[in-house]
SEBA-487176 format. One record per residue (C-alpha): x, z, y. Coordinates in nm, 3 decimals. Layout:
REM SEBA-487176
@u:X | w:Z | v:Y .
...
END
This chain:
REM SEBA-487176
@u:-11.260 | w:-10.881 | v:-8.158 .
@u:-11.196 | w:-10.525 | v:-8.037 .
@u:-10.940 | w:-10.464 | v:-7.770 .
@u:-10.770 | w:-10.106 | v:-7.749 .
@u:-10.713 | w:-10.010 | v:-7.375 .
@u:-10.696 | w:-9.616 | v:-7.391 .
@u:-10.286 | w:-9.614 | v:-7.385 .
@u:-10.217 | w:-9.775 | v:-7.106 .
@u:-10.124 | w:-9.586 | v:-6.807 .
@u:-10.213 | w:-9.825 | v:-6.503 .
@u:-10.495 | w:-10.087 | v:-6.450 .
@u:-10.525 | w:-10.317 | v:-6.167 .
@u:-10.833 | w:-10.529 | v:-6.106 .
@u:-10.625 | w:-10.822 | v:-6.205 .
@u:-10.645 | w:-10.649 | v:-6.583 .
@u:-11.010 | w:-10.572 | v:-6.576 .
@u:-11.080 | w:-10.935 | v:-6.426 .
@u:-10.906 | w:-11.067 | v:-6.756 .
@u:-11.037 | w:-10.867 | v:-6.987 .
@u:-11.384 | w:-10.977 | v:-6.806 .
@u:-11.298 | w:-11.336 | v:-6.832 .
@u:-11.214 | w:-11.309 | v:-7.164 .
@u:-11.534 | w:-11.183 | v:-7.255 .
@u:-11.701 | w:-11.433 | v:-7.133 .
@u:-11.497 | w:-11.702 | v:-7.261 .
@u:-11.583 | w:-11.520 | v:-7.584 .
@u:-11.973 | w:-11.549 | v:-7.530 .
@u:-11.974 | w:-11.881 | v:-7.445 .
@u:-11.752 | w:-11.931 | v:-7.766 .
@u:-12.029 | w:-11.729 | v:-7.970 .
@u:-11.786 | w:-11.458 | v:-8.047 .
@u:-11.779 | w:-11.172 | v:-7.918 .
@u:-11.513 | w:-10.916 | v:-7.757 .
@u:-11.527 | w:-10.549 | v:-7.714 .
@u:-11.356 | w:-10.224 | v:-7.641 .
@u:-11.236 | w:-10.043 | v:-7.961 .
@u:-11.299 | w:-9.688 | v:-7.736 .
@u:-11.532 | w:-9.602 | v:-7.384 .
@u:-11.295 | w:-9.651 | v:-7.081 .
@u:-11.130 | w:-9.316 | v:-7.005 .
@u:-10.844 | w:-9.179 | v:-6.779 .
@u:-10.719 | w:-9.465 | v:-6.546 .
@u:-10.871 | w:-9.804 | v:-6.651 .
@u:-11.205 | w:-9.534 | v:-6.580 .
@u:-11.131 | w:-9.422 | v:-6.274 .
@u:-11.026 | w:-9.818 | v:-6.167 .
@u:-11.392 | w:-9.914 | v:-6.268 .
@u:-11.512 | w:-9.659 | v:-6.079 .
@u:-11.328 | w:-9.712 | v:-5.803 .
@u:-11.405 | w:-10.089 | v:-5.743 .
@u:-11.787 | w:-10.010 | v:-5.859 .
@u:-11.797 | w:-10.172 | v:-6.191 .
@u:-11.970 | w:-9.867 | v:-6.340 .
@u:-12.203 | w:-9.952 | v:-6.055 .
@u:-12.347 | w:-10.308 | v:-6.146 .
@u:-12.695 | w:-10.342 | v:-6.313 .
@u:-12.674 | w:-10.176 | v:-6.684 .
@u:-12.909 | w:-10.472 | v:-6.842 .
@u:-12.551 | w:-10.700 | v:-6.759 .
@u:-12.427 | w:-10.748 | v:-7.118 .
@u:-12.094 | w:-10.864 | v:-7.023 .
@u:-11.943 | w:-10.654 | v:-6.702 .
@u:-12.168 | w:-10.373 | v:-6.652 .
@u:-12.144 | w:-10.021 | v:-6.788 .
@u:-12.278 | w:-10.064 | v:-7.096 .
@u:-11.919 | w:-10.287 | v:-7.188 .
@u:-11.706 | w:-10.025 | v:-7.070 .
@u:-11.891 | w:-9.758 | v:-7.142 .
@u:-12.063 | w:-9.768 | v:-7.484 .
@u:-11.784 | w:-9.887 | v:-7.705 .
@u:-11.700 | w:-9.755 | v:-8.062 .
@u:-11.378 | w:-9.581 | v:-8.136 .
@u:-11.246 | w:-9.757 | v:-8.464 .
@u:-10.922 | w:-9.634 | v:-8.668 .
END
């Protein structure tokens, strides 16, 4: 599943905590959820600000390379 996240306006750390959870929820499931598009604009600048662009890179399920390194998709 691929979640789109570039229109909203706001985040909160209670959104990125969900969409975390439900990642891993997903995992454990043996599916997998993604971002349809990189984090941009403010659900960016929230990562950034509460340093989850700052955890280790080889974490496959919170660490930059899941909000980072998404596809777009139509």
């Amino acid at each position: 599943m691929r979640i789109r996240l570039d229109d909203l306006a706001e985040f909160d750390l209670g959104l990125v905590q969900l969409v975390l959870a439900a990642r891993r929820s997903a995992a454990a499931a043996g599916k997998s959820l993604a971002l349809a598009a990189p984090a941009s604009g403010a659900l960016r600048t929230t990562l950034d600000r509460a340093g989850f662009l700052a955890i280790d890179p080889a974490d496959p399920l919170g660490g930059p390379a899941f909000w980072l390194q998404a596809t777009d998709i139509p």
